[in-house]
TIKOL-41450 format. One line per 4 residues: number of its first residue (from 0); for each residue z, y, x of C-alpha. Coordinates in steps of 0.05 Angstrom, whole numbers, padded with zeros to 5 digits. Last residue first. Layout:
# residues N
NUM) Z/Y/X | ...
This chain:
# residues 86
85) 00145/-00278/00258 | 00174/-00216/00196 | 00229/-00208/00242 | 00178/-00207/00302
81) 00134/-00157/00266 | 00192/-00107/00249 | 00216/-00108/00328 | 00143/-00099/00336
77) 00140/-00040/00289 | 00204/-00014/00320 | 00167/-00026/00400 | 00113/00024/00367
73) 00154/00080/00344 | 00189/00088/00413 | 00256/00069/00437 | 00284/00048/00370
69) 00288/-00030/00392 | 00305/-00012/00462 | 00364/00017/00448 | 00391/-00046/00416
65) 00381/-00087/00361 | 00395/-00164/00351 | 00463/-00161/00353 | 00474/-00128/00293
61) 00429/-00181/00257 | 00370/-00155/00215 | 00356/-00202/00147 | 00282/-00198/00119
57) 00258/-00183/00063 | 00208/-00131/00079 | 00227/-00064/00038 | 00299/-00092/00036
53) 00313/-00115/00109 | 00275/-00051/00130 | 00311/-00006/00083 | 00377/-00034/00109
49) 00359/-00020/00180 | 00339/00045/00168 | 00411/00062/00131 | 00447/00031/00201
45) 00394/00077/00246 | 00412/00138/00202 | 00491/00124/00211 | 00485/00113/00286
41) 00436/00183/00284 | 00359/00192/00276 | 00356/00260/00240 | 00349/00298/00315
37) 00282/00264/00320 | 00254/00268/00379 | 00314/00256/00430 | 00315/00183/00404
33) 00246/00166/00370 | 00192/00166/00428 | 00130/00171/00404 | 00083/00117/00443
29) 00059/00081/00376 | 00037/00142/00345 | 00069/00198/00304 | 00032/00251/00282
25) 00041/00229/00204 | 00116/00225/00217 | 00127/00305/00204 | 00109/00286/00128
21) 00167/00314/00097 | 00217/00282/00152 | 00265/00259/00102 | 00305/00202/00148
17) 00284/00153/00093 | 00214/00176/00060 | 00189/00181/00140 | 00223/00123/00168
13) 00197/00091/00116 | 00126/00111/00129 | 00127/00105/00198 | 00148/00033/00194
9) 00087/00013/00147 | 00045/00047/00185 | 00062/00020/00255 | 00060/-00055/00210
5) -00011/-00042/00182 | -00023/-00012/00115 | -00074/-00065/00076 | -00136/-00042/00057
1) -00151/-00014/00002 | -00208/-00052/-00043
């Protein structure tokens, strides 16, 4: 039996297949910062993310419920994810 992908993974892998990083995710851990490391994640980019999120894990994401801090690192997106998902 495969286990099941945890929440980090999860997130790293769509942000992966959606911002088209070929793979360049798989070094990322929990502590990676995402703005200033990854040149792909713009306004638009974070907007398409968002709707990937709300459809890979049906949930709804509220505008005013993300902020800088949200995409600061890998890890606090996964918990952003997690607390959606509550």
């Amino acid at each position: 039996m495969v286990p099941l992908m945890s929440r980090l993974e999860e997130v790293k892998t769509l942000l992966d297949k959606t911002l088209g990083l070929g793979g360049r995710s798989a070094q990322f851990t929990a502590d990676t910062p995402l703005p200033g490391n990854l040149p792909e994640l713009d306004s638009m980019a974070v907007a398409n993310l968002l709707v990937v999120f709300e459809e890979y894990f049906g949930c709804r994401i509220y505008e005013d419920e993300v902020d800088g801090e949200t995409f600061a690192t890998l890890g606090s997106l996964a918990a952003f994810i997690e607390r959606k998902l509550g």
